[in-house]
ZAKE-290512 format. One record per residue (C-alpha): x, y, z. Coordinates in pm, whole numbers, plus 50000, padded with zeros to 5 digits. Each point is the difference from the previous one (the first is absolute). Last residue first. Example, Ala and Ser with C-alpha at 12.3 -4.5 7.8 and 13.67 -1.06 7.14 Angstrom:
2
+-------+-------+-------+
|  east | north |    up |
+-------+-------+-------+
| 51367 | 49894 | 50714 |
| 49863 | 49656 | 50066 |
+-------+-------+-------+
REM end
This chain:
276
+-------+-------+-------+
|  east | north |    up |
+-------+-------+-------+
| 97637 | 51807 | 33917 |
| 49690 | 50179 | 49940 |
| 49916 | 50314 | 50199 |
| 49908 | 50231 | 49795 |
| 49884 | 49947 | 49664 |
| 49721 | 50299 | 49879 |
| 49946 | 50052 | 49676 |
| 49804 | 50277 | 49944 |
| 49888 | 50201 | 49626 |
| 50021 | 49707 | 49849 |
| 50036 | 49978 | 49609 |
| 50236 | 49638 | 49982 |
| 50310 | 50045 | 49825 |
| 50168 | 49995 | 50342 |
| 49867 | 49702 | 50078 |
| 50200 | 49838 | 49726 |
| 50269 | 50028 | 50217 |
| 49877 | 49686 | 50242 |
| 50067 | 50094 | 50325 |
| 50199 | 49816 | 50276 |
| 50028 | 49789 | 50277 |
| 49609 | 50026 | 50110 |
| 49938 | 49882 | 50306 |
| 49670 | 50201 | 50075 |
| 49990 | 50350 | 50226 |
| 49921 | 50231 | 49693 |
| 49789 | 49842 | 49641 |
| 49779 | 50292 | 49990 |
| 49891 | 50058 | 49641 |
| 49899 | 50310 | 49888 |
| 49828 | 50155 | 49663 |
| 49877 | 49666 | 49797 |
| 49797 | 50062 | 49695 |
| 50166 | 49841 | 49727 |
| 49766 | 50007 | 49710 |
| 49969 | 49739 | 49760 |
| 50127 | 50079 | 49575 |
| 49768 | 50031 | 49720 |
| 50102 | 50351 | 49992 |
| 50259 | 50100 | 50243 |
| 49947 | 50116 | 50362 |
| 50366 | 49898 | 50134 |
| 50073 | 49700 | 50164 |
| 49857 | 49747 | 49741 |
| 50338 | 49912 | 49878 |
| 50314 | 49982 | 50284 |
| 49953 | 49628 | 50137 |
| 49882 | 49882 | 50279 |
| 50218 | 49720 | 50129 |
| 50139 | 50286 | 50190 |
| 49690 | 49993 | 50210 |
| 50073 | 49610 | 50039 |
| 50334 | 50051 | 50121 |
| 49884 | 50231 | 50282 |
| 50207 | 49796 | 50299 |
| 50018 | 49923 | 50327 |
| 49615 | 50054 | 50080 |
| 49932 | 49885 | 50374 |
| 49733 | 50257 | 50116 |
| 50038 | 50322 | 50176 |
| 49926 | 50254 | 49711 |
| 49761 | 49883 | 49694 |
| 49812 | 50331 | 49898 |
| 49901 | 49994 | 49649 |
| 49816 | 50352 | 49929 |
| 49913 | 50104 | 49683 |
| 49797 | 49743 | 49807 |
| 49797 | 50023 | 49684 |
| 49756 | 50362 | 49972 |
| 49724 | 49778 | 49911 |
| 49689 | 50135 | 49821 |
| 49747 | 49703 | 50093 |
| 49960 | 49719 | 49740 |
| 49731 | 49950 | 49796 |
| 50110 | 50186 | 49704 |
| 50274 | 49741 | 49972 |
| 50332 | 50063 | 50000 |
| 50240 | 50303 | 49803 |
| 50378 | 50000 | 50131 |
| 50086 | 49721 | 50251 |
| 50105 | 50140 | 50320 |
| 50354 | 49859 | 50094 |
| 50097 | 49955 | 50394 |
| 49729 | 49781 | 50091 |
| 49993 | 49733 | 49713 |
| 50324 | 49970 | 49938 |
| 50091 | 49933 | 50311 |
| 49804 | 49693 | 49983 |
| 50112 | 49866 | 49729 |
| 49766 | 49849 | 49767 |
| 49901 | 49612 | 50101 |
| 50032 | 49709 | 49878 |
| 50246 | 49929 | 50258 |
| 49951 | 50273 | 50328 |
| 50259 | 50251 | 49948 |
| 50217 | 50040 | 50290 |
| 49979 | 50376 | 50240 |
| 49936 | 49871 | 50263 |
| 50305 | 49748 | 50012 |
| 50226 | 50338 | 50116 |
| 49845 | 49879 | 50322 |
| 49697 | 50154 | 50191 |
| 49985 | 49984 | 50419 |
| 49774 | 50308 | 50058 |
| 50079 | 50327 | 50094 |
| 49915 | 50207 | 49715 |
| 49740 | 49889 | 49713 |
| 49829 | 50343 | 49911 |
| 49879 | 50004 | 49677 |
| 49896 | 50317 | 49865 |
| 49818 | 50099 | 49694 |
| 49804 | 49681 | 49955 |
| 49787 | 49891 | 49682 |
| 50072 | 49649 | 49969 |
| 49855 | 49910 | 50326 |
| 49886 | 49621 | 50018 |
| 50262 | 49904 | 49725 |
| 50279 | 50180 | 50103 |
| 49957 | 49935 | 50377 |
| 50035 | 49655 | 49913 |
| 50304 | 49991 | 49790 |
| 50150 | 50231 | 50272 |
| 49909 | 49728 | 50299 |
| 50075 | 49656 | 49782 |
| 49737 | 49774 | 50107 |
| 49947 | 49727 | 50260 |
| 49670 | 49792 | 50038 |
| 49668 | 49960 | 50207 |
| 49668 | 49911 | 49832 |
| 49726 | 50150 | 50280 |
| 49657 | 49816 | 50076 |
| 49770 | 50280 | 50229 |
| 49681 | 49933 | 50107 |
| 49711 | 50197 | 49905 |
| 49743 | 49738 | 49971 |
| 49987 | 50015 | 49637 |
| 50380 | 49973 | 49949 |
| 50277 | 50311 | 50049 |
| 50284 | 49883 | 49804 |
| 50366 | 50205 | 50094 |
| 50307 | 50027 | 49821 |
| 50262 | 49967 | 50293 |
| 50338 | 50169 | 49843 |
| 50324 | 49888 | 50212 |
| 50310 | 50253 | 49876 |
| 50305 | 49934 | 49829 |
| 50273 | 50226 | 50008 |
| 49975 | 50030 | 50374 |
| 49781 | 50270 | 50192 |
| 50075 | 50085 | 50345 |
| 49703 | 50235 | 50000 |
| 50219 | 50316 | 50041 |
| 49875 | 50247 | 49757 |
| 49714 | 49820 | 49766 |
| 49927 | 50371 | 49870 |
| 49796 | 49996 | 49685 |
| 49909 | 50295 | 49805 |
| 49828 | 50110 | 49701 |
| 49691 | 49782 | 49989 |
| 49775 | 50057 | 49702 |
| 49968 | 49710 | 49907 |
| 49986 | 49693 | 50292 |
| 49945 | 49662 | 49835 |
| 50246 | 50087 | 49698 |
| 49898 | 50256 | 49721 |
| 50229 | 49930 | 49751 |
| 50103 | 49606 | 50041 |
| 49569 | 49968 | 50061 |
| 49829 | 49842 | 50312 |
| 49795 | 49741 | 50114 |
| 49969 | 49924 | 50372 |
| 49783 | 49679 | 50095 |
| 50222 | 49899 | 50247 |
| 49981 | 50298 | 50186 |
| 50385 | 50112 | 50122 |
| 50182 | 49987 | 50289 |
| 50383 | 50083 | 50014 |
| 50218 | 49868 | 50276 |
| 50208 | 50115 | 50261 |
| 49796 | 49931 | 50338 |
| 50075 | 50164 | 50324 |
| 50290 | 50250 | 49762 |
| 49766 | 50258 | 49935 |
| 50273 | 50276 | 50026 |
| 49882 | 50264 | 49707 |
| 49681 | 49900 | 49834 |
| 49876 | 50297 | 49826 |
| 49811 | 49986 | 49708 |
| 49995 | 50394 | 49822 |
| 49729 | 50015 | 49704 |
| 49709 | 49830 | 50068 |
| 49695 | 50088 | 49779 |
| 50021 | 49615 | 49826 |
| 49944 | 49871 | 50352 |
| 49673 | 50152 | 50131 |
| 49865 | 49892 | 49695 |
| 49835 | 50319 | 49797 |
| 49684 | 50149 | 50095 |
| 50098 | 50250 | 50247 |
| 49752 | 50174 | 50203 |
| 50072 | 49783 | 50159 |
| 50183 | 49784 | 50065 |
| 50039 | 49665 | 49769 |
| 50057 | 49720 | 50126 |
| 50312 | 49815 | 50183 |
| 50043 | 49631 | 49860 |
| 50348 | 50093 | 49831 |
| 50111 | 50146 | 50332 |
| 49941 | 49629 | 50162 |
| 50168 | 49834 | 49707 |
| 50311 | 50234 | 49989 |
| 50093 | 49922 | 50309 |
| 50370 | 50123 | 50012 |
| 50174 | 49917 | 50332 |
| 49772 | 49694 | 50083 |
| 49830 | 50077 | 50331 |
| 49658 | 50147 | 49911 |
| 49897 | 50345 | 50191 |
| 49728 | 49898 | 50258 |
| 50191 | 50077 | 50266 |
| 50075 | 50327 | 49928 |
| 49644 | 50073 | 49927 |
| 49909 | 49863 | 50364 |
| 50280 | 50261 | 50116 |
| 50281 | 49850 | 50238 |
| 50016 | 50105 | 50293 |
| 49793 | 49758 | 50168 |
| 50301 | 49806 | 50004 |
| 50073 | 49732 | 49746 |
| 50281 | 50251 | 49876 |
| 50014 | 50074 | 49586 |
| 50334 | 49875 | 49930 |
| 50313 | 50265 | 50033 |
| 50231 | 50249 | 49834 |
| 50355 | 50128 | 50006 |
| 50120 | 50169 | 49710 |
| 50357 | 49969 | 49842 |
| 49929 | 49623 | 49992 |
| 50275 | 49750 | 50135 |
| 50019 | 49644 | 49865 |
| 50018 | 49747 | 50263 |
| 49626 | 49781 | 49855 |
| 49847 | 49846 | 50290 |
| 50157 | 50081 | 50348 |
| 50009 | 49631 | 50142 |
| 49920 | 49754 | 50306 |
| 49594 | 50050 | 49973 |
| 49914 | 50132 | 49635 |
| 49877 | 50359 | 50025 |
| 49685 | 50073 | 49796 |
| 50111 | 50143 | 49657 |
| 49989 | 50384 | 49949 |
| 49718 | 50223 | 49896 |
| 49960 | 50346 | 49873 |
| 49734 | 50200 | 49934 |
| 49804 | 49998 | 49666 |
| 50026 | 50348 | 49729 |
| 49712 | 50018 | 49751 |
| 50065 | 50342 | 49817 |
| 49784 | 50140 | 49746 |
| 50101 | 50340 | 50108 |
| 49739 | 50168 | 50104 |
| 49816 | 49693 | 50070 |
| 50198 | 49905 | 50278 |
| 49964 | 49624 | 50095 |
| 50173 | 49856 | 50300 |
| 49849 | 50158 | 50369 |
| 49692 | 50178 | 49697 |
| 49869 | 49655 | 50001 |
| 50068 | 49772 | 49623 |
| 50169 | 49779 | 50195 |
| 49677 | 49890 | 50205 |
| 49842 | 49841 | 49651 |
| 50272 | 49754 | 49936 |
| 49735 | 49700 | 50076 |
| 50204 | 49716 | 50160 |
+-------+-------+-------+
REM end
């Protein structure tokens, strides 16, 4: 499906950069109520009925489809992809169909990710788990569509396809303490959002590392891998990485108790409520 109806004026504000999609919940199984877990907003599928806008309809299920924004051009007068100008993705409660999509043919750097200069990403309520189903989709000759399905690790993900963000917004979802495990082979994921190395490549866009970690309503029980993070790089020495983080939102989770390094941490808000 060609992503070229998202980019209407109902979604797309150009002001702003912002590409914000409605929400969407799973059809209703016969004999059963889906997932129990209670949202603080209430929200519903697009209806049938002849209510329902043609544009509305034509948005693509999967929560985050990547792979129909990706294929947007450029509008003009603007000459740039219609992607790399986005700065805000919203895709708060798209719960019909949570999954990623992404072109299989995508090619992107560790600095400038598949997205770069996007700032924020709110995946608010989209019953999210730890793991997330990415479809990497071929588009052959004839225009069908072959996708290559598998699972991968939500935060690793979102820190390789936007390395630049601001503000992540992953509230309301169903995420474990396990979210925040380093991949083998791989550098830790934490790590690599909440320190900004000093110096880069020339080629990278001026990133001002991330702010905003907003995690209330999930399943987290404990922060042991944040105080796995140890007390060098914090501070803006030479030679040293960045840490960038100003809030982080952990409140209604299960979490017993707090790790005390947190308190060597820079925030300016920590917010904790109601945990157990």
């Amino acid at each position: 499906m060609s992503g070229l109806g998202l980019a209407n004026s109902e979604y797309y504000s150009r002001a702003t950069q912002t590409l914000a999609l409605p929400s969407s919940a799973p059809s209703a199984k016969p004999g059963g109520l889906g997932h129990a877990r209670a949202f603080s907003s209430a929200f519903s599928p697009p209806s049938s009925s002849s209510s329902a806008s043609i544009s509305e309809l034509a948005v693509p299920i999967p929560s985050v489809p990547l792979s129909e924004i990706l294929s947007i051009p450029p509008i003009p007068p603007d000459t740039a992809s219609f992607a790399s100008s986005l700065r805000v993705l919203s895709f708060k409660n798209r719960r019909a169909d949570r999954s990623f999509t992404l072109p299989a043919s995508a090619s992107y750097d560790v600095d400038t990710g598949l997205l770069p200069n996007l700032e924020e990403l709110d995946l608010e309520g989209c019953n999210f788990s730890d793991s997330v189903p990415v479809a990497r989709i071929a588009t052959g000759s004839s225009g069908a569509t072959t996708p290559t399905r598998s699972n991968e690790p939500l935060l690793s993900l979102i820190t390789t396809l936007f390395p630049n963000l601001v503000t992540l917004n992953l509230s309301y979802n169903l995420l474990t303490s396990d979210l925040f495990k380093a991949e083998e082979g791989k550098p830790d994921v934490l790590s690599r959002i909440l320190f900004l190395p000093e110096g880069g490549s020339q080629a990278v866009p001026k990133t001002k590392g991330l702010k905003h970690l907003l995690l209330k309503g999930n399943r987290i029980t404990n922060l042991d891998a944040f105080a796995a993070i140890g007390r060098d790089g914090l501070g803006t020495g030479s030679g040293g990485n960045k840490f960038t983080l100003e809030e982080l939102d952990v409140r209604d989770n299960e979490i017993v108790a707090l790790p005390p390094k947190l308190g060597m941490w820079p925030l300016e808000v920590l917010l904790v409520d109601g945990n157990v």
